[in-house]
C-alpha positions, 0 to 999 in steps of 0.5 A: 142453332142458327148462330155459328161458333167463332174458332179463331185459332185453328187447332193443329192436326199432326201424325194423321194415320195412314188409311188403306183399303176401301169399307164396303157399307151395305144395308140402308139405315132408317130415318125417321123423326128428323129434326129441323135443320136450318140456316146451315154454316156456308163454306166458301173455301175448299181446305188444302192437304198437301200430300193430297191429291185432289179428286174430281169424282161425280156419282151417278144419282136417281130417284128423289125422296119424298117428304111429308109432315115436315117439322114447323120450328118455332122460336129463335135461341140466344147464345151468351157466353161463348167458350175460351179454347186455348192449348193445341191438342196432339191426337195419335192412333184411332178412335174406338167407336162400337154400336151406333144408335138406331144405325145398323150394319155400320163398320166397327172401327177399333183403336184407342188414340193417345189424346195430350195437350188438351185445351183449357175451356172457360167460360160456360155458354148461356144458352136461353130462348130454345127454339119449340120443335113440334111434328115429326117429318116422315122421309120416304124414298131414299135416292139411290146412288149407283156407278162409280166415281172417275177421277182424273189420274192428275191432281187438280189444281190446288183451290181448284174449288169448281172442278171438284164438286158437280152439283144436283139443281132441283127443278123449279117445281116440286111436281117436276123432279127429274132425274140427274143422270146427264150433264147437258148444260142449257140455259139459265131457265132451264125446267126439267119435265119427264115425258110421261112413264105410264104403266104400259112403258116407256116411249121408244126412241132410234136404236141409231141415228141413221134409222130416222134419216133413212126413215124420214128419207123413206117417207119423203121419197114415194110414189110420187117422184117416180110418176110426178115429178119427170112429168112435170119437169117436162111440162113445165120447161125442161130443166128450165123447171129445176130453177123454180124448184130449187128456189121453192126447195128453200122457200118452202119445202126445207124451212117446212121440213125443218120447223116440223122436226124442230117440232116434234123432236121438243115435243117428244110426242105425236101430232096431236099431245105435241101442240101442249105449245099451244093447246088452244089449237090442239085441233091442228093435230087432229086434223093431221091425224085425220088426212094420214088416215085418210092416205093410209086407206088408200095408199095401200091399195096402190100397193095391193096393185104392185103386189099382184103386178108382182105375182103376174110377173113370175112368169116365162112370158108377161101377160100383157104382151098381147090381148088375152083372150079373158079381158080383151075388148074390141079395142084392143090393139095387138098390132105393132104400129111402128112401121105404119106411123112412120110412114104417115098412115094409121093403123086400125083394129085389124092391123091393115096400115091406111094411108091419106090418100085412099080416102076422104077427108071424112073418112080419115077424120073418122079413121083418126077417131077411132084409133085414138080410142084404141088402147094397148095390151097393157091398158087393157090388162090393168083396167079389164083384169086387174081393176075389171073396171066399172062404168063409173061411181053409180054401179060399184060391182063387187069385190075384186077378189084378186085385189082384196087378197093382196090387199090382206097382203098389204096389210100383213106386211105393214102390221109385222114390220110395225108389230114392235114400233119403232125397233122394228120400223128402224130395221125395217128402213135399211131395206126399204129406203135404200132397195129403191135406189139399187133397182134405180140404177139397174134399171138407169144401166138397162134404159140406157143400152135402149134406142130412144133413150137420148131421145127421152133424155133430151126431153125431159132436160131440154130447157124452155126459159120462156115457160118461166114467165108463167106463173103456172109453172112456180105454181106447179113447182112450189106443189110439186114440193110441198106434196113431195116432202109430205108435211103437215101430214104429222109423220115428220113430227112423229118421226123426229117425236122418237130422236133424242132430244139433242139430236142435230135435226138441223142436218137431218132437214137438210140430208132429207129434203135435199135427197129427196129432191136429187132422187126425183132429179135421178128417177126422171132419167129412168123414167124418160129413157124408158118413155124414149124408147117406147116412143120409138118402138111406137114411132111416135113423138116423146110427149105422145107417150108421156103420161103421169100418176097411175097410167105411167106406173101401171100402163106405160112403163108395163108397156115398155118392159114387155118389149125388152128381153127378159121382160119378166125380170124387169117387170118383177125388179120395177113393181118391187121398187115400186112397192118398197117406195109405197111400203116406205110411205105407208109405214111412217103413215100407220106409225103416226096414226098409231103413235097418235092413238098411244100418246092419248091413250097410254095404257096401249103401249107396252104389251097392249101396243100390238092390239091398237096396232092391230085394231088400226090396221083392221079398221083401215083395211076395212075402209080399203075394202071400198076401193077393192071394188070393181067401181072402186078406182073411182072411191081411190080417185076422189079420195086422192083428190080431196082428201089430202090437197086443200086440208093438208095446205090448210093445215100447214098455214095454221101450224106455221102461224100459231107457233111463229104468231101465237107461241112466238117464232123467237121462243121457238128459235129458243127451244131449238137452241137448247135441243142444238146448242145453237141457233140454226145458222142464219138466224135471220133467215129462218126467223123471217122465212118462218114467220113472213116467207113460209105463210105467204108461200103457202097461201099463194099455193093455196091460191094456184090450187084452187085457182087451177082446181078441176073436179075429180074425174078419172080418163073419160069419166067426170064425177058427178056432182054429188061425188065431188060434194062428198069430196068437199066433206072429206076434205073439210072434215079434218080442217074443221077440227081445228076451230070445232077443238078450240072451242070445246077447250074454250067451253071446258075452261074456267074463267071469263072469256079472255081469261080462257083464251089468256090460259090456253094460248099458253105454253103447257108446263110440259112443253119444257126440255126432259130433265137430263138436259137441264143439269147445271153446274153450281156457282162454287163448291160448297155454297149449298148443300144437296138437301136442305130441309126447311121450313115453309114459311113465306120465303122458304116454301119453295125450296124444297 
């Protein structure tokens, strides 16, 4: 009936009996045929028991039920005539209530009470105009409650109505039920949408919070803070360097780092399913995905190197002491020259010292010729043995088999540790993102005790505050970290893609950035005490002997560790840090290629996840393979060239525009509030270096990129023009994914043009927080019930 009965004298209940002990119900009764039930009675007061306490209980509720074939309710009843209660009845001892109709395994309750004083009734209601009830509603899927309630051990407060009732809010839509199980609270318009369960399992997440600080930091610090940046410390001023690197740190690398895991960490996917933000430019993904594969090809042949510098090193005495008898060639140079430098003279290939004045002037210029050509026992062993390098792209050789070995190697390593995602991977980082800094400062204490070491130190750090007029040099620094943090590769995304979602990734960005800088800092002093100390033994200056990428870490540095004592010891402790750097960066690179591959392709997680990640693993050894060549440094060379510097610039500038342009960085400020629960402090900041300062700074990186291209080349040898387009269609073919995705989905839409545009411009329903963040607390106890079933009419059709 949708009208109410007016009692207006409230009968009076005395001597209510004493209850003790809990009913045990078991068994779920079956309902079917519900009636309809509509306009239900509001209760807008909670009733005071004055003995009582009062109870702040909240179960724990899942599941949703599901309805179907609803009852359509049809007329309205009038009610006349409405009944005179007067008397005040006395009710003693308990009911006798015995077999509930179609309801079993009830409790039978026994007792007979004593009923006296009963009320007069006059007066008969006249009830006319029933309402027609035609359909029968079939309720599946019954909720199922579990856990128990926490009551306080204090009484709440008498007509503390908000404190004792918690509430069940159903999603705006119907095809978006959640679950109820948290009680985050977020903001008003809050819509709750659950990654998706497919059959092959659940997305994984961190076994801890340190496991992705420590993975990111992992992926962040590689290689390239060990043999790029001290160089580039020294080159461009010194520690007048660390002034332009500190301000692009903030302008560009953390705000980068900070909107990636903002990104993925909403998202809950991977670089690819995460732009439903915008799925017109779902392109973006594919191309992130695109250059971390590309890296991955070739990342791990570096690695496959430091494995076999490994296996050398297990020996009394380091192969590259001397020029062995194998891979020498006559410009091996086998005698110290230190003695000879310092006196002014060269040294030729026969170990005589010659000085100016024994010959002419041509004959010193021709003598100066060919000692430059001269290389060390080290040069010698990683380009004649361990590479057994060709001429150049034109004669490829064959396979080195010592590099395809550890290459396999290489591979065998990053699958195991991978096997079982994420739960694996976070183990894993323990070991690889904190091994690292050990050796560091083994090696740190040892450079330290060596002659030069001041000197190398004095290098690196001594200031040259001219330099800093040169545009070069902010160019170089603003390169230096945007590669060193590895953005718009899609690994942050995927990293922060397994966080819970209320996790504090505006710290996270902080600790991880600003490690990852502090450690190139710290990696320069080993590096150029190291450098010092070879330039010493050498006689020479400090930036004769300084070099960057490869030849440091295989040629250089090998140089010097063959001169200390114990040298295989801290061969094997520099390779091994050399490796868990690489492995660090691998890792994240294979688990964003792999994740990528399951968000499309759900089916492939669960127990068929160590097949994708095996097939990913053999395809990529097999492109590796090119590199494992005797001509293969030069594939490894263009790949590193073109590969992941223009895409990847690309890239960022068109992430960074879409989601603070298109999709609104005030929205995206939003989104990040509801993961945080504040806005990242300054607001201001962030909202204008997202949307105007990250832009400009990384199209004026675009710009001294190219401003200061050079074809790809390795030592002596320029790549040819045909190998240098090649590398153009490397590096465009992931960047053009971008407009090639956007106009297949434009294609694929209904709808006139901007009509197509309008809808895939727009926010899937997807990109929306999971739904146990979305929980909100009702506006007074009572005011509605938690399932009401209703009619579908025009104004009751969506509250289901």
């Amino acid at each position: 009936m949708t009208d109410e009965f007016t009692m207006s004298d409230q009968p009076a209940v005395t001597d209510l009996p004493t209850v003790t002990g809990q009913l045990t119900v078991t068994g779920q009764p079956t309902m079917t045929g519900l009636s309809i039930v509509t306009d239900l009675p509001t209760v807008t007061s909670q009733p005071t028991v004055p003995g009582l306490p009062a109870v702040r209980c909240q179960l724990a509720v899942t599941g949703q039920p599901r309805m179907t074939g609803l009852s359509i309710v049809t007329g309205q009843p009038t009610v006349t005539g409405l009944p005179t209660v007067t008397g005040q009845p006395t009710v003693t001892g308990l009911p006798t209530v015995t077999g509930q109709p179609t309801v079993t395994g009830l409790p039978t309750v026994t007792g007979q009470p004593t009923v006296t004083g009963l009320p007069t009734v006059t007066g008969q209601p006249t009830v006319t105009g029933l309402p027609t009830v035609t359909g029968q509603p079939t309720v599946t899927g019954l909720p199922t409650v579990t856990g128990q309630p926490t009551c306080p051990t204090t009484p709440a407060p008498e007509g503390d109505a908000h404190a004792t009732q918690g509430s069940l809010v159903p999603p705006k839509d119907t095809n978006k039920l959640g679950s109820s199980s948290a009680s985050t609270p977020s903001s008003e318009d809050c819509e709750a949408v659950e990654v998706r369960d497919p059959s092959g399992g659940m997305r994984q997440k961190w076994g801890r919070q340190i496991e992705f600080i420590l993975s990111s930091l992992s992926y962040a610090v590689g290689l390239g803070n060990i043999w790029r940046f001290p160089y580039l410390c020294y080159r461009n001023g010194g520690g007048a360097f660390l002034i332009p690197y500190c301000i692009m740190l903030f302008m560009c690398g953390l705000p980068l780092m900070f909107f990636e895991l903002c990104l993925g960490q909403f998202g809950r996917e991977g670089p690819i399913t995460v732009w439903k933000i915008c799925p017109l430019f779902q392109g973006i993904g594919y191309a992130m995905f695109m250059i971390s594969f590309y890296i991955g090809c070739y990342y791990n042949v570096v690695l496959s190197w430091a494995i076999y510098y490994i296996y050398s090193s297990f020996t009394h005495t380091l192969p590259w002491t001397s020029c062995g008898e194998e891979w020498r060639s006559e410009f091996c140079k086998e005698y110290s020259s230190r003695n000879c430098t310092l006196s002014g003279g060269l040294m030729n290939v026969t170990g005589i010292c010659i000085y100016p004045n024994m010959t002419t002037d041509d004959e010193w210029k021709m003598l100066n010729e060919s000692v430059s050509s001269l290389k060390s026992p080290a040069d010698e062993f990683f380009h004649n043995h361990v590479l057994d390098i060709t001429g150049g792209l034109h004669d490829m050789g064959g396979f080195q088999g010592n590099i395809v070995l550890t290459l396999l190697i290489a591979w065998i390593i990053v699958y195991l540790v991978l096997i079982k995602g994420v739960e694996t991977f976070g183990k894993a980082v323990y070991f690889t993102a904190t091994f690292p800094y050990l050796i560091l400062i083994v090696l740190l204490v040892r450079a330290a005790t060596l002659p030069g070491y001041m000197d190398g130190i004095a290098f690196y750090l001594t200031p040259q505050w001219d330099k800093l007029t040169k545009a070069s040099v902010w160019g170089d620094a603003a390169i230096q970290i945007f590669f060193s943090l590895s953005p718009c590769w899609g690994g942050l995304i995927t990293l922060a893609s397994y966080n819970k979602f209320s996790n504090n990734c505006y710290r996270d960005a902080f600790v991880v950035s600003l490690g990852n800088c502090l450690t190139s800092f710290f990696a320069g002093f080993v590096i150029f005490g190291i450098i010092g100390f070879m330039a010493h033994e050498l006689g020479l200056p400090v930036d004769k002997v300084a070099v960057q990428g490869a030849g440091l870490a295989f040629v250089a540095y090998p140089e010097a560790v063959a001169r200390l004592p114990l040298s295989p010891v801290w061969s094997i402790l520099f390779f091994a840090m050399l490796l868990t750097l690489g492995l660090g960066t691998q890792f994240t690179i294979l688990t964003t290629i792999i994740t990528t591959i399951t968000d499309d392709f759900p089916a492939l997680r669960g127990k068929n996840f160590k097949w994708a990640l095996l097939g990913s693993c053999i395809v990529m050894f097999c492109v590796g393979l090119s590199m494992a060549t005797k001509g293969g440094m030069y594939v490894l060379q263009m790949m590193d060239s073109y590969s992941s510097t223009f895409s990847a610039l690309m890239v960022g500038m068109a992430e960074v525009t879409v989601v603070t342009w298109v999709y609104g960085v005030d929205n995206f400020l939003e989104d990040i509030k509801k993961m945080l629960g504040f806005y990242p402090y300054p607001r201001i900041f962030w909202k204008g270096i997202w949307k105007f300062g990250m832009p400009l700074v990384v199209l004026t990186i675009l710009v001294f990129t190219w401003i200061d291209f050079v074809p790809a080349r390795y030592g002596d040898y320029e790549f040819p023009t045909w190998a240098n387009a090649i590398g153009w269609v490397l590096s465009f073919s992931s960047v053009a994914l971008i407009p090639l995705v956007a106009i297949y989905k434009i294609i694929r839409e209904k709808g006139s043009f901007v009509e197509r545009l309008k809808k895939l411009i727009r926010p899937l329903p997807e990109w929306a927080p999971p739904p146990e963040v979305c929980i909100r607390p009702n506006d007074s106890f009572g005011a509605k019930p938690l399932l009401k079933v209703t009619s579908f009419d025009e104004e009751t059709g969506n509250k289901i």
